[in-house]
N, C-alpha and C positions, 0 to 999 in steps of 0.2 A: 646515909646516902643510898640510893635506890639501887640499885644494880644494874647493867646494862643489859639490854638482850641479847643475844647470837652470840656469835664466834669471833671474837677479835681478830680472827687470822683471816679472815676473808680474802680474797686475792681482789685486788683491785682490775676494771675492766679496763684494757686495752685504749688506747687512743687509735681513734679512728683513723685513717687515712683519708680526709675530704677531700682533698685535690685528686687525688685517683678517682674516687665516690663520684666525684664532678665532672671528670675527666669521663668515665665510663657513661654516664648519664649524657652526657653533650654527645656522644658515641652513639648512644642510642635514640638521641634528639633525631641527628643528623638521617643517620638511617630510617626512620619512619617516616622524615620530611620528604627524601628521595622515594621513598615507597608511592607517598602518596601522590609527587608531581607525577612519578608514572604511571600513577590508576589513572591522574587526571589526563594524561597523555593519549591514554588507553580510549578514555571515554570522547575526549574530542576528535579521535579516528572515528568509532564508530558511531558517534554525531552525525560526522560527514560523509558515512558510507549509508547510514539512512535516510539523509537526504537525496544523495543521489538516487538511490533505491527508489526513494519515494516520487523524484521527478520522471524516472525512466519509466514506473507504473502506469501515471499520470498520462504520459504518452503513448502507453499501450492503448490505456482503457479510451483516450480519444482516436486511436486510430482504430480500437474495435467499431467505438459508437459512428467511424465514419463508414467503416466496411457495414457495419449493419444497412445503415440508411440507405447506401448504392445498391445494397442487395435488396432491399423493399422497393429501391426504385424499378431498378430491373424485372423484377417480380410484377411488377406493378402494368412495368409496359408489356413482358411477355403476357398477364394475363386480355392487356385492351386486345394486343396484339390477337390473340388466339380467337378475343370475340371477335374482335374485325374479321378476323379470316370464315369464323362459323356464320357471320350475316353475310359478309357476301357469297360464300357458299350457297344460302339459302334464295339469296337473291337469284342466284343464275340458277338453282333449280327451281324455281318457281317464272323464270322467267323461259327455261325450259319446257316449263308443263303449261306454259301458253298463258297464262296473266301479263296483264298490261303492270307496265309502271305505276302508272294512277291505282291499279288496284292493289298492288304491292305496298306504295305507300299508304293506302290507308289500312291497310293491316299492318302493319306497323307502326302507323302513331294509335290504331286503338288497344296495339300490345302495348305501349309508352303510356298511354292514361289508367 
């Protein structure tokens, strides 16, 4: 007959503990489950803190684009304005320096053509 190999004396290994094993494991179930509803917790604040953010932008950038446009309008009138004021200036110095009307206007519709 063959002979066996090793050491008959071996020490036989332990019996585990599974219900502790399992115990501990549900342990750490639990705790990454709560981990993770409070990242998700985490992420659904600053979901709704970017939204808002993003609505209050929203409202800047259309009350910029309203202040621009009032200010182009205003720009717009001071500059008719200022010509207005340099034609009739021109008017009353030319009406000054003794030109009729009639002549006035047609120096000025032939500056207009």
């Amino acid at each position: 007959m063959p002979r066996p190999k090793g050491s008959k004396n071996k020490t036989k290994a332990a019996k585990m503990d599974f219900a502790a094993a399992i115990e501990a494991k549900a342990a750490e179930k639990a705790q990454l489950e709560q981990n993770i509803s409070e990242t998700l917790d985490q992420i659904n604040s600053l979901k709704a803190q970017l939204k808002a953010n993003r609505a209050a932008l929203k409202a800047a950038e259309k009350a910029i684009d309203k202040l621009e446009s009032k200010k182009a309008s205003a720009d717009a009138k001071a500059a008719m304005d200022a010509q207005k004021n340099e034609l009739e200036s021109t008017v009353q110095k030319l009406l000054a320096d003794g030109m009729s009307m009639d002549e006035i206007l047609g120096k000025l519709n032939g500056q207009n053509q």
